[in-house]
C-alpha positions as a Python dict, from the first residue, in 0.01 Angstrom:
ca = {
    (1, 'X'): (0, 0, 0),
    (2, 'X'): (-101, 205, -268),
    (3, 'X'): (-338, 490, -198),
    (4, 'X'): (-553, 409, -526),
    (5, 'X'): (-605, 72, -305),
    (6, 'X'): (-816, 47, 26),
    (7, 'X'): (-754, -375, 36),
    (8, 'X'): (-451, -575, 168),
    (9, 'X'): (-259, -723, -82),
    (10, 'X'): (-279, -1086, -40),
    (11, 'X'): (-568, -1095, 181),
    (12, 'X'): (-901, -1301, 65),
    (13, 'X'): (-1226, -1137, 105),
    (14, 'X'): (-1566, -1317, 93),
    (15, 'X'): (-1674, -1054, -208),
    (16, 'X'): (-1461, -1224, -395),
    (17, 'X'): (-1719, -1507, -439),
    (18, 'X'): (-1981, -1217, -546),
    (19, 'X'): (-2067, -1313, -939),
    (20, 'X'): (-1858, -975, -1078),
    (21, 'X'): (-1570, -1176, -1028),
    (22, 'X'): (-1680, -1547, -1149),
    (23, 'X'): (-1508, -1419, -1470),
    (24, 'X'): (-1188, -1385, -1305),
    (25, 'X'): (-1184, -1723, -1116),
    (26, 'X'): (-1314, -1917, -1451),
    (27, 'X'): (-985, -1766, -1593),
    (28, 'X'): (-768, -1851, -1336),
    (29, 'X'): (-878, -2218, -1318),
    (30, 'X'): (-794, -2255, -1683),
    (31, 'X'): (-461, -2146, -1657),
    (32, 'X'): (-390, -2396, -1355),
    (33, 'X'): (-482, -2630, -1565),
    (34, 'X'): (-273, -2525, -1817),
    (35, 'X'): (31, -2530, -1549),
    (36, 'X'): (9, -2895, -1549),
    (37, 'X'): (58, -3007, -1946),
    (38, 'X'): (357, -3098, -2068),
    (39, 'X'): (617, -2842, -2185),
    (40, 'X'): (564, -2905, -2549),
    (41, 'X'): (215, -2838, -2543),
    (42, 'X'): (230, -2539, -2325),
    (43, 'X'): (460, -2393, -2598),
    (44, 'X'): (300, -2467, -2906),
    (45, 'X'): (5, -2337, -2770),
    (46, 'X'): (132, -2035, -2658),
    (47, 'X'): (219, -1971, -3048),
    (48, 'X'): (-117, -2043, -3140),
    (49, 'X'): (-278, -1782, -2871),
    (50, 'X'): (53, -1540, -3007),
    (51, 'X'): (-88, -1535, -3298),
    (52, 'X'): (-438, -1457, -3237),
    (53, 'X'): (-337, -1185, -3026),
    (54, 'X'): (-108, -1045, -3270),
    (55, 'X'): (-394, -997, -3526),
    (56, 'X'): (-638, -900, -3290),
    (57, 'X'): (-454, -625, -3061),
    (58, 'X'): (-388, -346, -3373),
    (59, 'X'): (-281, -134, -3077),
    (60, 'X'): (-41, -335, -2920),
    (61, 'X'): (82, -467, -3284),
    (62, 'X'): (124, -143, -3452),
    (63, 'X'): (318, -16, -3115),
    (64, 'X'): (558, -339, -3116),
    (65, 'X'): (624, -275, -3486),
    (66, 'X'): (702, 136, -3450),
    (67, 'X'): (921, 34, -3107),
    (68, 'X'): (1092, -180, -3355),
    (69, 'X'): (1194, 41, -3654),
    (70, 'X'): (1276, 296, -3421),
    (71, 'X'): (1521, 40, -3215),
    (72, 'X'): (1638, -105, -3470),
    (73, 'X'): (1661, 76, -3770),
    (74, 'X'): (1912, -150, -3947),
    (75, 'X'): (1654, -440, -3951),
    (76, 'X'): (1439, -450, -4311),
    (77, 'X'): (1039, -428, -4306),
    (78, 'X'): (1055, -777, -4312),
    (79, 'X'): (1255, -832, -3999),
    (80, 'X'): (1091, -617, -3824),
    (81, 'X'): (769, -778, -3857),
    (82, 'X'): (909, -1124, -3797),
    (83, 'X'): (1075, -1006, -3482),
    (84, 'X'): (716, -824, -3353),
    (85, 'X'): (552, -1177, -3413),
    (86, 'X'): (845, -1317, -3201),
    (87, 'X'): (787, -1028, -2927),
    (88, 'X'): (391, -1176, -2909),
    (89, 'X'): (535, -1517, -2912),
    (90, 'X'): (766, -1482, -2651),
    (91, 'X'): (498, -1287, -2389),
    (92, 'X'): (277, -1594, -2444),
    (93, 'X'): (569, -1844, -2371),
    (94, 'X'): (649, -1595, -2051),
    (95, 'X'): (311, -1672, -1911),
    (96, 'X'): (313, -2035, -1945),
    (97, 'X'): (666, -1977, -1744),
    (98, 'X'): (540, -1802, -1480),
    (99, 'X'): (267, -2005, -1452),
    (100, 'X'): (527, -2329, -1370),
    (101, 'X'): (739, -2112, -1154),
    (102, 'X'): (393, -2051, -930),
    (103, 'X'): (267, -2370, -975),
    (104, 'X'): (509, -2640, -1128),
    (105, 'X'): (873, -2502, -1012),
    (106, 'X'): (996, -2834, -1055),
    (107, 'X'): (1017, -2801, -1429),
    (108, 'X'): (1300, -2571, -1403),
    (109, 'X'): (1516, -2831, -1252),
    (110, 'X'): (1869, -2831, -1434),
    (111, 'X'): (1798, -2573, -1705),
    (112, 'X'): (1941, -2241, -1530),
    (113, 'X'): (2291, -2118, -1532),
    (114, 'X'): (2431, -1743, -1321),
    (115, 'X'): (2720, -1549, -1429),
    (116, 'X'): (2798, -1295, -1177),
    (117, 'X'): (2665, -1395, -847),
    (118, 'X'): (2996, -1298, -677),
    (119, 'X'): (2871, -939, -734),
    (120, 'X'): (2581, -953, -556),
    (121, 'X'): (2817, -1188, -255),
    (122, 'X'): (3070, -914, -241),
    (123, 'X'): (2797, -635, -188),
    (124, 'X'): (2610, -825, 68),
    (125, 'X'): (2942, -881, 252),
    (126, 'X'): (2940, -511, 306),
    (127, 'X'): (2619, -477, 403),
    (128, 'X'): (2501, -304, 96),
    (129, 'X'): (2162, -337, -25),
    (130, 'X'): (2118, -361, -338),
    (131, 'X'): (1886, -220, -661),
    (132, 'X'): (1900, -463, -921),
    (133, 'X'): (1836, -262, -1257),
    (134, 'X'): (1703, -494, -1456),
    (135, 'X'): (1428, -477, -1785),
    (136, 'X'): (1003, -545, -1849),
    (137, 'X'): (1069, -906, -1983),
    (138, 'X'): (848, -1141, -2146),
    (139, 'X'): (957, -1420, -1884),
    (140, 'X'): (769, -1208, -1588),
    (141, 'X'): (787, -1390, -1219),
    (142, 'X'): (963, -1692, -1445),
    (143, 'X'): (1228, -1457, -1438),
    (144, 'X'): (1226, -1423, -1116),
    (145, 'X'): (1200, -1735, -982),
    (146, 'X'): (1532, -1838, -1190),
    (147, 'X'): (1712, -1523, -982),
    (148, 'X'): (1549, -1678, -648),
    (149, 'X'): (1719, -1976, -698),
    (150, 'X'): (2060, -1823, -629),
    (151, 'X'): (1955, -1536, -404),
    (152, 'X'): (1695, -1383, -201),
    (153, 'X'): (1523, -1083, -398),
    (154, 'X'): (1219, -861, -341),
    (155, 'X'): (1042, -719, -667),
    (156, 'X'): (857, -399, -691),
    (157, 'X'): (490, -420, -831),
    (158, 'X'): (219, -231, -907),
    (159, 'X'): (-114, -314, -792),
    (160, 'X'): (-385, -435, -1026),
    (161, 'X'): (-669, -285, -1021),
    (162, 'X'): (-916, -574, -1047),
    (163, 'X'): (-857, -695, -651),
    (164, 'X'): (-957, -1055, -689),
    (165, 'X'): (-665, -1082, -927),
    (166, 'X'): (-436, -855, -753),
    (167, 'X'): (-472, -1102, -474),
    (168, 'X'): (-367, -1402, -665),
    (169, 'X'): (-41, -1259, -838),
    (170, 'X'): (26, -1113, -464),
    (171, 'X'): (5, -1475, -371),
    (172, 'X'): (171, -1672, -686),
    (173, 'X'): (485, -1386, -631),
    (174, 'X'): (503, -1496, -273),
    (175, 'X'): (624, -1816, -372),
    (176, 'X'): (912, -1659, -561),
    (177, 'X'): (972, -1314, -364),
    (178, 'X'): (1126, -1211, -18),
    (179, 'X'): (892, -927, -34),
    (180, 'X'): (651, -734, -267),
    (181, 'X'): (673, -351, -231),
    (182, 'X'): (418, -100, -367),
    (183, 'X'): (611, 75, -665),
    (184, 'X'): (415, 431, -431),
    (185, 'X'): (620, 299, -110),
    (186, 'X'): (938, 514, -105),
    (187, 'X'): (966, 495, 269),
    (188, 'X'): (973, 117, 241),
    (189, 'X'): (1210, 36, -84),
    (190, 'X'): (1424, 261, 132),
    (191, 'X'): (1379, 57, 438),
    (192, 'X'): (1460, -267, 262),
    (193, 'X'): (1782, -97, 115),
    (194, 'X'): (1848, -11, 455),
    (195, 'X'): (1821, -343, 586),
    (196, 'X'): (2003, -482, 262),
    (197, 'X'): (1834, -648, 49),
    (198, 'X'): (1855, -689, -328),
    (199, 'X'): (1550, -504, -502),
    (200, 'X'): (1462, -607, -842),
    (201, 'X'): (1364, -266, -1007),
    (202, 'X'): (1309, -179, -1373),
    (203, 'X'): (1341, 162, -1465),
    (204, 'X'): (1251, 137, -1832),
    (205, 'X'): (897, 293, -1865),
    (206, 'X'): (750, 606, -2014),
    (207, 'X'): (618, 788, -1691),
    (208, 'X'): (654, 1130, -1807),
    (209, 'X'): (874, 1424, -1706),
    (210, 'X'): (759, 1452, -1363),
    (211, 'X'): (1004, 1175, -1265),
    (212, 'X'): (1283, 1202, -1503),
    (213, 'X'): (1474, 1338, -1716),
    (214, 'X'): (1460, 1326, -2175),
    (215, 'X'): (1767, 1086, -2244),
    (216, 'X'): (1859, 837, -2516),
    (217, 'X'): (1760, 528, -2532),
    (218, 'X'): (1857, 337, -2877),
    (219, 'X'): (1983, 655, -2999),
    (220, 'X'): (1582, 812, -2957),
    (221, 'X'): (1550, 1065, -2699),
    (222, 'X'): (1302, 879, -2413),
    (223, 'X'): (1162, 1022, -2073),
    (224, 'X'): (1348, 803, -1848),
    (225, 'X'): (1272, 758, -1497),
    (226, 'X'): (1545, 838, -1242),
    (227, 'X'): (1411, 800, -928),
    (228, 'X'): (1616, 509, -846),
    (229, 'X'): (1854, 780, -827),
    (230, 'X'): (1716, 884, -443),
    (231, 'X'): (1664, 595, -363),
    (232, 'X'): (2002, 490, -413),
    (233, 'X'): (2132, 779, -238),
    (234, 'X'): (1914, 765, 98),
    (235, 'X'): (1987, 424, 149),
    (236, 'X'): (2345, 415, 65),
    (237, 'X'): (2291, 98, -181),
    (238, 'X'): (2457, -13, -465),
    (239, 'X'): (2281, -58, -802),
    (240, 'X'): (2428, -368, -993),
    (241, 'X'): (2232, -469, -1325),
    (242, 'X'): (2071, -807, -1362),
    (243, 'X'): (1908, -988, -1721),
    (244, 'X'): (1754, -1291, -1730),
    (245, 'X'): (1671, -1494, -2065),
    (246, 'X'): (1557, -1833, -2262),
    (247, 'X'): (1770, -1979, -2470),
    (248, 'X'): (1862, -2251, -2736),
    (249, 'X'): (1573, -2482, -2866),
    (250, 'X'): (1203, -2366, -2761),
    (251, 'X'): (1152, -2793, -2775),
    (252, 'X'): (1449, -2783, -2475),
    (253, 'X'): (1492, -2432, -2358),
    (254, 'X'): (1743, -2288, -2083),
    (255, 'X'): (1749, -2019, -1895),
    (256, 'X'): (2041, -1773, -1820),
    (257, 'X'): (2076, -1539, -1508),
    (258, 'X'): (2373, -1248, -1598),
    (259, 'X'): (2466, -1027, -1289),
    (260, 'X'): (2708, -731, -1389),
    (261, 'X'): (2924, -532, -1150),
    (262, 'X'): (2854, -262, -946),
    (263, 'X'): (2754, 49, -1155),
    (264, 'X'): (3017, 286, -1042),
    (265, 'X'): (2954, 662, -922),
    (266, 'X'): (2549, 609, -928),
    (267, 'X'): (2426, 838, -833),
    (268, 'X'): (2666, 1125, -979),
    (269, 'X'): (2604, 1466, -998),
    (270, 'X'): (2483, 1468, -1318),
    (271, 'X'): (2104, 1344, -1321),
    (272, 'X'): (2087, 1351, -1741),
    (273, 'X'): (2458, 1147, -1769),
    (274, 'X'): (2292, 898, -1488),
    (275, 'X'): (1995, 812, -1705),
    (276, 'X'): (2182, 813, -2004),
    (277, 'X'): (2418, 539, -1818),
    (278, 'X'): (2110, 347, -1724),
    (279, 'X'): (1924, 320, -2020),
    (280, 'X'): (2281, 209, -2204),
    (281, 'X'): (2287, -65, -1964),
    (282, 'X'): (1919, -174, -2056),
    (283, 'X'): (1966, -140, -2440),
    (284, 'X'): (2326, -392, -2398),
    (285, 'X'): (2041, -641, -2189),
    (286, 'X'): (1765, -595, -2448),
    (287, 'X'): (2011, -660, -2766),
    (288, 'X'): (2148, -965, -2580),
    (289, 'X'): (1747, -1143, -2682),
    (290, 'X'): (1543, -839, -2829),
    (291, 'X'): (1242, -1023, -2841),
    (292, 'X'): (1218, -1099, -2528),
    (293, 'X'): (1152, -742, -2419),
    (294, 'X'): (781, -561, -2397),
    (295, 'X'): (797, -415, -2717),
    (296, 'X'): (418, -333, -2699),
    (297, 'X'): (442, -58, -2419),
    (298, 'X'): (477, 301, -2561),
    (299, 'X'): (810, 340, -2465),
    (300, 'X'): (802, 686, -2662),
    (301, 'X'): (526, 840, -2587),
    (302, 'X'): (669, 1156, -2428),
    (303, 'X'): (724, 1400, -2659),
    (304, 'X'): (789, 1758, -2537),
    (305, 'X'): (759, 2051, -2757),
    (306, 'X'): (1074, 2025, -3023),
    (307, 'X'): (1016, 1626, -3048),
    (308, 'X'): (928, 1425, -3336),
    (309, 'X'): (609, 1228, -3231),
    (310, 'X'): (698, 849, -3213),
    (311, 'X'): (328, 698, -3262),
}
């Protein structure tokens, strides 16, 4: 549990009913509503809301759009800013996703394909756990309930810090997840390693120096975490890269699970070449469907004396 959190994830309490959080449950009764319309409303109205929030977040927008250029600097102006509208598009289309693999799983029924599960069989067979390196992606749990269809995963989260709603992600993810470790619970990511099993873990965010190392990441030096380093090393796991993605018409969409082999020699010697090695992995899953990555986090935001500032 995290220390910033004194509740059990999961658990109801009766100040949950107390009128602060009336707000929260309004919310959450619209979008179980919205779990139950048909696939081609759920879409087109996730374009609608993409769009609103699009011209309403500046922060989030302007961020997409500078993660962009800097990405992708052989795209025009033009495609850059059709690609950021995509980015909003696709987050909207990821919650409507989740929201059927909590609520209407059914609706996934003969639309997924996996490439690679014999990776993830052969590392088992060994008794290897394993740390799945895999990306932030606009499909969320969805994402993860395509991967729990073939095999049993746990996911690392981090708490929210509204409890009421912590609670009922902790229970939606439940439906989808083995297990659901605190990202501050070293001891126990290591104990599930231990025991082997396959830890979906995405080491692709800006958390400073204090955890990694400066490496490059679309040719842009990027603080890049590299603690999956000890944990791979205490436990004795294997890391092996997973990507999930929509594809083909949004009217008729499918949905592709890729499992690649086990990253060799991780963890090496070298910390820097290890997080270079990672984040090369991650850019080959972003380019596969670049919108379908969270564009709008400040992936650059670490800039140590010497660096150009990003935003």
């Amino acid at each position: 549990m995290s220390k910033k959190h004194q509740y059990e994830p999961g658990k109801f309490y009766w100040s949950f009913l107390l009128p602060k959080y009336w707000g929260v449950w309004i919310a959450i009764i619209l979008f179980m509503l919205l779990a139950i319309l048909p696939w081609a409303i759920q879409h087109r109205l996730a374009a609608l809301l993409a769009n609103a929030a699009f011209n309403k977040l500046k922060s989030r927008r302007e961020t997409t759009i500078r993660n962009l250029e800097v990405c992708f600097p052989e795209w025009s102006h033009e495609q850059v800013l059709e690609k950021s509208k995509q980015v909003f598009v696709d987050q909207m289309i990821g919650v409507f996703e989740t929201l059927n693999a909590w609520y209407s799983p059914q609706w996934f029924k003969n639309r997924m394909t996996i490439d690679g599960l014999e990776h993830i069989t052969q590392a088992q067979q060994q008794g290897k756990g394993i740390l799945l390196l895999g990306t932030h992606s606009t499909l969320l749990d969805a994402g993860g309930y395509l991967c729990g269809q073939f095999l049993k995963l746990d996911v690392v989260y981090r708490p929210q810090n509204n409890p009421l709603l912590d609670m009922l992600i902790y229970r939606g993810r439940a439906t989808i997840y083995k297990a659901q470790i605190d990202h501050d619970n070293m001891r126990g990511l290591i104990r599930h390693l231990k025991e082997g099993d396959a830890i979906w873990y995405s080491p692709d965010q800006d958390f400073g120096l204090k955890q990694g190392v400066m490496a490059p990441f679309f040719g842009t030096p990027a603080a890049t975490v590299t603690a999956h380093r000890r944990l791979l090393k205490m436990s004795k796991a294997v890391a092996i890269p997973l990507y999930f993605y929509r594809d083909g018409d949004i009217k008729d969409p499918k949905y592709h699970v890729l499992i690649e082999p086990v990253v060799d020699l991780l963890p090496s010697d070298d910390e820097l070449n290890d997080a270079i090695r990672v984040n090369k992995i991650i850019e080959n899953q972003i380019r596969i469907a670049p919108t379908q990555y969270m564009w709008f986090h400040r992936r650059f935001k670490t800039r140590p004396e010497g660096y150009e500032k990003i935003y």
